[in-house]
C-alpha positions in Angstrom: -32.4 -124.6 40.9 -36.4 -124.2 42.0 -38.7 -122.8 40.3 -42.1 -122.0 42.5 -45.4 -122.8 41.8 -47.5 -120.4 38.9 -43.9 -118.5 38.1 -43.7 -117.9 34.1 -40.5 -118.0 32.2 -40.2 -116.5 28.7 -38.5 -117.7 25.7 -34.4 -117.2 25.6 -34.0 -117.1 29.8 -31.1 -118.3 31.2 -31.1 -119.7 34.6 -27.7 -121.2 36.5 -27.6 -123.2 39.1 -28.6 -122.7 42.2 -31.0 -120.1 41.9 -34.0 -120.2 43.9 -37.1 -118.3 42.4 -40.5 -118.0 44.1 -44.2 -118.5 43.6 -45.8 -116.6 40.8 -42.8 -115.0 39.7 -42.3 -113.6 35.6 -39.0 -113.8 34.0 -39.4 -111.6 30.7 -37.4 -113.0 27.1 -33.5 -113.2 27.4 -33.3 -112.3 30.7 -30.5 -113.8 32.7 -30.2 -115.0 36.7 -27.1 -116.6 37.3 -26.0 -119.0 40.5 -27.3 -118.9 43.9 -30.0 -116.1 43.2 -33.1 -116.0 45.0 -36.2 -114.0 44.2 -39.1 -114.0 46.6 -42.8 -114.5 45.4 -45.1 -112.5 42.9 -41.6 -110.4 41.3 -41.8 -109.5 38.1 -38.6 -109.2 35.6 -38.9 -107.7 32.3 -37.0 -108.5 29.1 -33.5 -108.9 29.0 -32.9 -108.2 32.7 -29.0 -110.0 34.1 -29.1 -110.8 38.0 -25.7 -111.5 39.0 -24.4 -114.4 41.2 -26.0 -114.4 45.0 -28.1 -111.1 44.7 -31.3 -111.4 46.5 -34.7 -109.8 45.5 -37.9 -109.6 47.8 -41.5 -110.4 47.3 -43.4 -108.2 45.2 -40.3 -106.5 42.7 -40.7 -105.0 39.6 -37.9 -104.8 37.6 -37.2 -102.9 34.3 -35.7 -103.5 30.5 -32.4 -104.0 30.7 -31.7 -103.7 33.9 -28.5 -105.6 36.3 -28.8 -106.4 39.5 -24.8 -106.8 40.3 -22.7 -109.6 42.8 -24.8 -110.0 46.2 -26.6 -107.0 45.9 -30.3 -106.9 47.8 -33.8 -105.5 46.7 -36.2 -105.5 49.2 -39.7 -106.1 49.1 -42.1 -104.3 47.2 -39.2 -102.1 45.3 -39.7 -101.1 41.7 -36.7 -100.5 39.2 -37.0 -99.0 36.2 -35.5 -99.3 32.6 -32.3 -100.0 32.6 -31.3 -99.2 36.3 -28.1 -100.5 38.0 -27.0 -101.8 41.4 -24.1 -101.9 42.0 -22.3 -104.8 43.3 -23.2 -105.4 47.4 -25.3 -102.4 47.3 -29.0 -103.1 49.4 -32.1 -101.6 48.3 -34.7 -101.2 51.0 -38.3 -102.0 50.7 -40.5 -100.0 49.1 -38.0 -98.2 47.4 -38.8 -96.8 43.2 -35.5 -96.0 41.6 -35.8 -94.2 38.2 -35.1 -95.5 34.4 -31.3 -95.6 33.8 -30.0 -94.7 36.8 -26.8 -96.7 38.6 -27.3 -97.0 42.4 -23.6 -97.2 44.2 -24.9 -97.0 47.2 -27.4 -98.6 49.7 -30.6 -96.7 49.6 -30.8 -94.0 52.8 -35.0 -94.1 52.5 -38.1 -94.6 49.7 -38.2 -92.5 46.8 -40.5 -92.2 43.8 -39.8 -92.9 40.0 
């Protein structure tokens, strides 16, 4: 695993091998990233968040409380999840995109909407 420059992991994280994070990046308490996961700079994970094997985030994501990012799915840049939202496994988020607390995405995102 690497772990970029100025990133901050919190107490109780878990992180397999593999995994790529990026600069800056925050990893709130007991969260969980497991193998060959790569996050891009400045995201932001809050506690207790799982990111299954090979998912890809972007630059610039903010992710809720209990959220999980499932098998190879893909958050673009700039994308906000809130509290306890789901992707489903393969499923792609596109940039920008705000999906709202506890919802379970099955489906890539068609365009950008708000929380």
């Amino acid at each position: 695993e690497s772990i970029g420059y100025g990133s901050v992991i919190e107490r109780g994280v878990k992180i397999k091998s593999g995994s790529i994070l990026g600069e800056s990046v925050v990893i709130g308490k007991n969260s969980q990233i497991e193998e060959n996961v790569t996050i891009g700079d400045n995201s932001e994970f809050s506690d207790r968040t799982q990111v299954k094997k090979t998912a890809t985030i972007g630059s610039n994501v903010t992710i809720g409380k209990y959220s999980v990012i499932e098998v190879g799915a893909e958050i673009g840049d700039g994308a906000i999840l809130g509290r306890k939202v789901k992707i489903e496994e393969g499923v792609t988020i596109r940039p920008g995109v705000s999906i709202p607390n506890y919802t379970t995405v099955k489906k890539d995102s068609p365009s950008p909407y708000k929380l």
